[in-house]
N, C-alpha and C positions, 0 to 999 in steps of 0.2 A: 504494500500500500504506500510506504515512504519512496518506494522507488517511484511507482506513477505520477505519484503526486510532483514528484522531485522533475519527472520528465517532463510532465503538462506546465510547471511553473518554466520549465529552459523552451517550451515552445512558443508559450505566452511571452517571452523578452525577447526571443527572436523575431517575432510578429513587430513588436513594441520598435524593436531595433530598424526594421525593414522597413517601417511605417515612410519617415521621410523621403527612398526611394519610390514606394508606391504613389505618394501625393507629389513626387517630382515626375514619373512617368506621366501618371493621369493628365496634369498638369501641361505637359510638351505633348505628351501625345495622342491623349484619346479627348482630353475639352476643343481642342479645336476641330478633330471629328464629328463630336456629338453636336459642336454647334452648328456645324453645316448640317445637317442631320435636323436641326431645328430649323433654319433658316429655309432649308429646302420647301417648308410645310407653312410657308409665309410668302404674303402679298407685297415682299416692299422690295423700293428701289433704293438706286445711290442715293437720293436726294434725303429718302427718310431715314436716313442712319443721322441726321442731323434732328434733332429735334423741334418742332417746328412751335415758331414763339409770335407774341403778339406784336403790332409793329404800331406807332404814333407819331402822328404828325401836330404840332402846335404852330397855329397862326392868328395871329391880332385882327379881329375884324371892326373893331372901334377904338381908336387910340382917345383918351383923356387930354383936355387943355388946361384945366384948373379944375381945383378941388371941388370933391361933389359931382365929377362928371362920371360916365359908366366905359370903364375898360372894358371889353368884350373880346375872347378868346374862345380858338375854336379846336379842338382834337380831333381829328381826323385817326381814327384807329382801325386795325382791319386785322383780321388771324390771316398770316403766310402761309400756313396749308387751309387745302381746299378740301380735304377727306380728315385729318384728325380734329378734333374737337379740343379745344382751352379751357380746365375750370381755373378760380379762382382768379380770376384775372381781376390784377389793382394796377391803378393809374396812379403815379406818384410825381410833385412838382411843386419845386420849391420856390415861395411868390417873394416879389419885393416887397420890403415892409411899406404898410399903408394903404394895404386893400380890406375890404372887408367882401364878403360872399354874398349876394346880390341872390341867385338862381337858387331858387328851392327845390333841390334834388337828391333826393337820400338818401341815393348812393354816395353822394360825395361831401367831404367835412371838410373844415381849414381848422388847424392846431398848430395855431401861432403863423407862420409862413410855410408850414406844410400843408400842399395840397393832397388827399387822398381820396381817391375813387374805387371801389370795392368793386367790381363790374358784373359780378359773377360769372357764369358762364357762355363760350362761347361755343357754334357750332363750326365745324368746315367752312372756307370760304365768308367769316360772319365781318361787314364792316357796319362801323356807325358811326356818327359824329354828336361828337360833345359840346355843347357852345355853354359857355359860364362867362353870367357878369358880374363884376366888381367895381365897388365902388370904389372910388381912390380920395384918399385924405390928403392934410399938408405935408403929411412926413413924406409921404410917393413924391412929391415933385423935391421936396427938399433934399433926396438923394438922387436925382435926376436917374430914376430907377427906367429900368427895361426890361419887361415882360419876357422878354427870351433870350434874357443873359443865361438863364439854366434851362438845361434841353430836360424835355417831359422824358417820364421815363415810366416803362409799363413792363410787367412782368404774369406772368400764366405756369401752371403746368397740362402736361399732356401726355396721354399714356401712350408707353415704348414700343413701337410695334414690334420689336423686337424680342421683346420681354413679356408681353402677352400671353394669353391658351388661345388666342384666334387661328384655327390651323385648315388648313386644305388644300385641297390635291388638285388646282389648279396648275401650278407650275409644269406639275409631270404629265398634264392632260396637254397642256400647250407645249410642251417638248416635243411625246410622242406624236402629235399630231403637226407637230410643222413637217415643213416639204423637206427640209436639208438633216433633219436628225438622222435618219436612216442611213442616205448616202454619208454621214459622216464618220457614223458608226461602221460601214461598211472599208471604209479608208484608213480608220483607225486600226481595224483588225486588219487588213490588208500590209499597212505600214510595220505594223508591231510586229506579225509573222516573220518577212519578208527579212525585215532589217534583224529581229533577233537570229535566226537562222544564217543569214548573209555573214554577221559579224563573227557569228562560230566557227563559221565553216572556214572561212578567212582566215581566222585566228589559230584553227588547228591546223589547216595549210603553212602559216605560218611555223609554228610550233615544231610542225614534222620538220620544216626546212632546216629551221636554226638549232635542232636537239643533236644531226648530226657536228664531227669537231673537222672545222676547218679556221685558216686563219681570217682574221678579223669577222670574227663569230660576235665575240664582244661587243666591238661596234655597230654591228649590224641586228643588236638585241638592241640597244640605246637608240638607236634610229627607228623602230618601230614601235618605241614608247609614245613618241612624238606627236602623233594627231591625237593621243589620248590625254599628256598631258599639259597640250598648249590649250590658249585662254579660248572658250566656243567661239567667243564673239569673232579671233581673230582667227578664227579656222573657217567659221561661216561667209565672211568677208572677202578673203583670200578666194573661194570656189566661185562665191559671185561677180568677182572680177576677172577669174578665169572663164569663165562660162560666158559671160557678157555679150550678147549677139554682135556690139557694134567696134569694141575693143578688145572681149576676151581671146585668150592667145589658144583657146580648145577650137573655138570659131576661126582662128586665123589660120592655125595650124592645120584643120581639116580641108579647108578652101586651099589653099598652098597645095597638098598632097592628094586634092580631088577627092575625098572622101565624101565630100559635102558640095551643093552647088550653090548651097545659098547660107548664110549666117540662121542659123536656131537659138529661138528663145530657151535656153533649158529649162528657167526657172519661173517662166510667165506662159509657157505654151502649153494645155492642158494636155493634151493628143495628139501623137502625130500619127499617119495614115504610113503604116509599113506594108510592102508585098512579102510574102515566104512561100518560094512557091508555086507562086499564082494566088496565094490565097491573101484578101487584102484584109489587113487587121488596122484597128484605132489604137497604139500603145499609148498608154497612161505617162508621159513624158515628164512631165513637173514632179509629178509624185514618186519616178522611178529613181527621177535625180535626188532627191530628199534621201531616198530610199540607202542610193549608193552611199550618201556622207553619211548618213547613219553607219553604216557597215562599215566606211573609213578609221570614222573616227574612233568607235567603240571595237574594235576589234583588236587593238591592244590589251582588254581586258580580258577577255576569253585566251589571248597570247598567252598571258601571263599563268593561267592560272593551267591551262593542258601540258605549256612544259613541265610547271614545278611537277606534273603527275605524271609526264612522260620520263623521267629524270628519278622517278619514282621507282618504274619498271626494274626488272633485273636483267641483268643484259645476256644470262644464263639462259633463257627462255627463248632469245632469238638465237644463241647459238646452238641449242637441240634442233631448231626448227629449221636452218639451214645445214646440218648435217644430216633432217631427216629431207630435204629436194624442196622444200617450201620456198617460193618465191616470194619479193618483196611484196606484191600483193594481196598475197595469199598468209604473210606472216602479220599486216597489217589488218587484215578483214577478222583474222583470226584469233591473233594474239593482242595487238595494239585496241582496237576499238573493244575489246568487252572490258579492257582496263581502264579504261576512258566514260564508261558509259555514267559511271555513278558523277564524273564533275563536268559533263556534255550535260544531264538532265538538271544537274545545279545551276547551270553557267544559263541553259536557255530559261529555268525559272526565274531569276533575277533579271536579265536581258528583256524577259519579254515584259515583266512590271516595270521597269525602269523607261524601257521604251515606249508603254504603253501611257503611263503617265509623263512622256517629255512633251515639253513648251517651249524650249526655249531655241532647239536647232530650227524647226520651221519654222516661228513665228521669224527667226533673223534670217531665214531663206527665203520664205518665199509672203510671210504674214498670213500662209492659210488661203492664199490664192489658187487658182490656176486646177481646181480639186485636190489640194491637197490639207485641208482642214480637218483636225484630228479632234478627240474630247476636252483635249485641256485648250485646243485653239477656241473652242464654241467656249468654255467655261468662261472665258476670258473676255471675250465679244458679246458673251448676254451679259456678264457682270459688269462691265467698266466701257466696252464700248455702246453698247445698249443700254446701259445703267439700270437694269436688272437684276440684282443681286438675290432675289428669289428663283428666277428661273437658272441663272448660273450655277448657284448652288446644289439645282435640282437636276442639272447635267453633271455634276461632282459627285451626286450618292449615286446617279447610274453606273459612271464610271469605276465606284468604289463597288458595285454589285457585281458589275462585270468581271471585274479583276477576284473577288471570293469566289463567283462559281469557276472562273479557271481554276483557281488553287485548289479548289474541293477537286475540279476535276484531277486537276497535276496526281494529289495524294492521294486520292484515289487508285491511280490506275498506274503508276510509278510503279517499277519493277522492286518486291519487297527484299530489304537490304541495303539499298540505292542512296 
């Protein structure tokens, strides 16, 4: 019993201990999930993240000559949103000495040289005007006083649509049902496949090349780090000035050597109309070039990762298999790829979430032109270019649905052991 007890008290302080990391993960990584998550299931745009306040205007409609005459001031007020509602709205406005309050209105008091107006509530879109007269004494001209030395000043609250239970499934009804979700989700998985598989395959070509020993091996592992670890921005820049129909050197290069008879958009021409054959096909051009800098540039990382496991191998293995007539094909089909498979099915799991959530290679290629708009490019364009932050949102949990049933599928169906 003193043992249990003695265990359950070392689990309870390990809990107590770990606490901090679990309110530091929650914290970085699942609140701002959960708020997209909420957000999705909400009607608001950029503009109401700002909370929307009462706005006043003060102007003199009868100025005073001598004491005993009627100062007359008008408030021009109006709520800045047209859909949330303002309670408690007060009008505040400090008067020069020597008025006294004329307008019998009971909302509004003077104590002392503060003027205050209680307004209660307003709705969407609510204006009114205020007009208040004052009478003026000798002390108002005796400071040669001026009615809107001090600016009127009004204050409201308004409920957060952000913070609200108001919830609904508009956003994902206007997703599904826009014309371009489909085709983009269709480009998205087209992109992610293509380029995760591209950059593997690259990278294990690679990997077989550089794992044999020859000199300046060295350098030529350094040199193929290179697109992975120079800045995106100045690697996406570099192929757009390569590519350039009117000055890139891909375009000038191909017209020199007759490959080409005219300069090609790479990175603005959606399709181009190929023969194979006899058979005419539309290729996806924009998007296949997206495609390739993807495989460029990430294909150092899949490099890196099938040496260290080529390098792994024992080299025992290929010399039975070449004393028993096995050729290098046949030692690679055989021997090399079932050793490969468990960090080939790692490398494409990562590859294809990383690729499926990237933003930042096409938007600096092409901005999501030309068909090639992926989930995080729409994410981005309902949120801030469309100022939609409910419907972008609501393309961010698709996109987070999309990526779980892969993985369910991945683990699912992943070779056990793997």
């Amino acid at each position: 019993m003193w043992k249990q007890t003695l265990a359950g008290r070392e689990a309870r302080l390990a809990y107590w201990m770990l606490a901090p990391t679990f309110i530091v993960v929650f914290a970085i990584v699942l609140f701002p999930v959960l708020a997209n998550f909420w957000i999705s299931f909400k009607l608001v745009g950029l503009g109401d993240l700002r909370a929307p306040t009462p706005q006043v205007r003060e102007r003199v409609l009868e100025s005073p000559e001598t004491p005993g005459d009627t100062l007359a001031v008008r408030y021009q007020m109006r709520n800045q949103s047209r859909d949330v509602g303002l309670t408690g709205v007060t009008l505040l406005d400090t008067l020069p000495p020597g008025l006294e309050l004329l307008t019998q209105d009971e909302r509004c008091a003077v104590e002392a040289t503060l003027l205050r107006c209680n307004l209660g509530a307003w709705e969407g879109g609510y204006r009114d005007d205020l007009e208040l007269n004052f009478q003026t004494t000798q002390t108002y001209f005796a400071q040669n006083a001026d009615p809107l030395a001090t600016e009127a000043g009004i204050s409201g609250q308004a409920t957060n649509v952000l913070t609200n239970f108001d919830f609904t499934l508009e956003n994902f009804r206007s997703v599904f049902e826009s014309s371009e979700f489909w085709p983009v989700l269709r480009t998205s998985l087209y992109y992610t496949f293509f380029g995760t598989a591209g950059s593997i395959l690259l990278g294990l070509f690679a990997a077989q090349l550089l794992n044999a020993e020859f000199r300046g091996r060295g350098l030529l592992r350094s040199l193929f780090l290179f697109p992975y670890i120079a800045p995106v921005i100045a690697g996406a820049f570099t192929w757009i000035f390569m590519l350039d129909p009117l000055g890139g050197s891909v375009n000038a290069l191909g017209q020199q050597f007759n490959i080409i008879e005219q300069p090609i958009s790479f990175l603005s021409q959606r399709n181009i109309d190929v023969s194979w054959f006899g058979l005419a096909l539309s290729f996806p051009l924009a998007l296949t070039t997206v495609i390739l800098f993807e495989v460029w540039r990430y294909f150092p990382f899949a490099f890196l990762f099938i040496l260290a496991r080529f390098q792994a191998i024992p080299g025992e293995i290929y010399e039975a298999a070449e004393v028993d007539g096995a050729s290098p094909l046949q030692q690679f089909w055989h021997l090399t790829l079932p050793q490969l498979v468990g960090i080939l099915s790692t490398l494409f799991l990562l590859r294809f979430i990383w690729i499926f959530n990237k933003f930042d290679d096409i938007f600096l290629l092409t901005g999501g032109a030309a068909g090639t708009k992926t989930l995080p490019v729409q994410v981005y364009d309902q949120a801030f270019a469309r100022s939609d932050i409910g419907m972008g949102a609501a393309v961010a949990v698709i996109l987070f649905v999309v990526l779980a049933i892969f993985m369910i599928l991945y683990f699912r169906f992943i070779p056990e052991g793997e």
